[in-house]
N, C-alpha and C positions, 0 to 999 in steps of 0.2 A: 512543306513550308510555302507560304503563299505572298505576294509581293503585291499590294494592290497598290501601292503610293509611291509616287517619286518625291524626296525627300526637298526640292524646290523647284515647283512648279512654277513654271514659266509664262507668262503673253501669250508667248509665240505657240506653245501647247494650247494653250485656250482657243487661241484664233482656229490653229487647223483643226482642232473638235468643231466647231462652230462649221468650216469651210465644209468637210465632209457629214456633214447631219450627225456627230459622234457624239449627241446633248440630249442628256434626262434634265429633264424638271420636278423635283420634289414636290408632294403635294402641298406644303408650305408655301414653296415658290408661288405658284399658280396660284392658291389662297392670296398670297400675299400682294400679286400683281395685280388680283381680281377688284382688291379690298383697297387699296393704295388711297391713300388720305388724301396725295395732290391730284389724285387721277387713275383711272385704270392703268397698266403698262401692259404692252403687249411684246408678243415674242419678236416680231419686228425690230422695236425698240432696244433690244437686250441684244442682241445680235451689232445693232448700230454701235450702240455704246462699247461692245466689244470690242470692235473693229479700230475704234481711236481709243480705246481703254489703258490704263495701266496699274498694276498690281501697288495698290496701298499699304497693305497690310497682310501679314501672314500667320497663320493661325496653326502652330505646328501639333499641337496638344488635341486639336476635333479627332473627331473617331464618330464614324471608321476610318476614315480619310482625313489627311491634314486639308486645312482652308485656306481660301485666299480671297482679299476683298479687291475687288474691283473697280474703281471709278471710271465711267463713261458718259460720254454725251449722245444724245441721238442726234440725228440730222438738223433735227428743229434745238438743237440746242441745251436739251431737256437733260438736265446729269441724274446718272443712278448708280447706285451699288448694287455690284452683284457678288454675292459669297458662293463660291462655288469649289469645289476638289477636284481632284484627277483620278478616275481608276483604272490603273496602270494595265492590269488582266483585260481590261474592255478597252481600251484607249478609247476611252470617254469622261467626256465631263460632266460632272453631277452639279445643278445648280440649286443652290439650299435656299436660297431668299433672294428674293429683285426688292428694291424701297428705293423710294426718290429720299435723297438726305435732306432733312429739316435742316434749313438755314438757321434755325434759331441753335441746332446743335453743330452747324459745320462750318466751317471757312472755305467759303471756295470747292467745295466739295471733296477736298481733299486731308483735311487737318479737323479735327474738332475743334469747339472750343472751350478753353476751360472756365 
C-alpha cells in the first residue's frame, strides 16, 4: 500500500519544499506561466508569493494528489495563484498551474465574485 498524500497540507509544508528545491513544475504550470494573459510569471515570482502566501482553498477530490490553492504576492506586489499538492513518498511539491487571478473574477485575490 502506498501513501503519497497527507490528508491537510499545510503553508508551512509548501514553504519548506520551496526552501529545500523539493518543487516539480507541471508542464501545464510552465505552459501556463509562459502564456499568462497579464504577463509571463516566472519561477522567482511563485517562490515570492509563496513565501507570504496562504492556502484559499482545498481540493481534496484531485488525483493523484489532493490540491491546494494558494494566494501570493510577489515583491512588486503582483498576486497569483498557485495550485499545487504534496507527494508524501518524495516530500515534494507538485505545482499544477501559476495564473495571475482576473480581477473581473476575484476580490482582492482571495474570494471570487459572484
Amino acid at each position: 500500500m502506498y501513501t503519497f498524500i497527507i490528508k491537510s497540507m499545510t503553508i508551512e509544508i509548501i514553504k519548506k519544499c520551496f526552501q529545500t528545491d523539493r518543487v516539480l513544475y507541471s508542464r501545464h504550470a510552465t505552459f501556463e506561466m509562459d502564456s499568462e494573459e497579464f504577463g509571463k510569471i516566472i519561477d522567482a515570482e511563485v517562490e515570492e508569493s509563496i513565501k507570504n502566501g496562504e492556502i484559499i482553498a482545498e481540493y481534496f477530490d484531485d488525483t493523484p494528489y489532493p490540491s491546494v490553492l494558494v494566494y501570493g504576492e510577489t515583491l512588486k506586489k503582483r498576486p497569483l495563484h498557485i495550485v499545487c499538492a504534496y507527494n508524501k513518498n518524495d516530500d515534494m511539491v507538485i505545482i499544477i498551474t501559476v495564473y495571475h487571478p482576473n480581477p473581473a473574477l476575484w476580490i482582492d485575490g482571495r474570494n471570487r465574485r459572484k
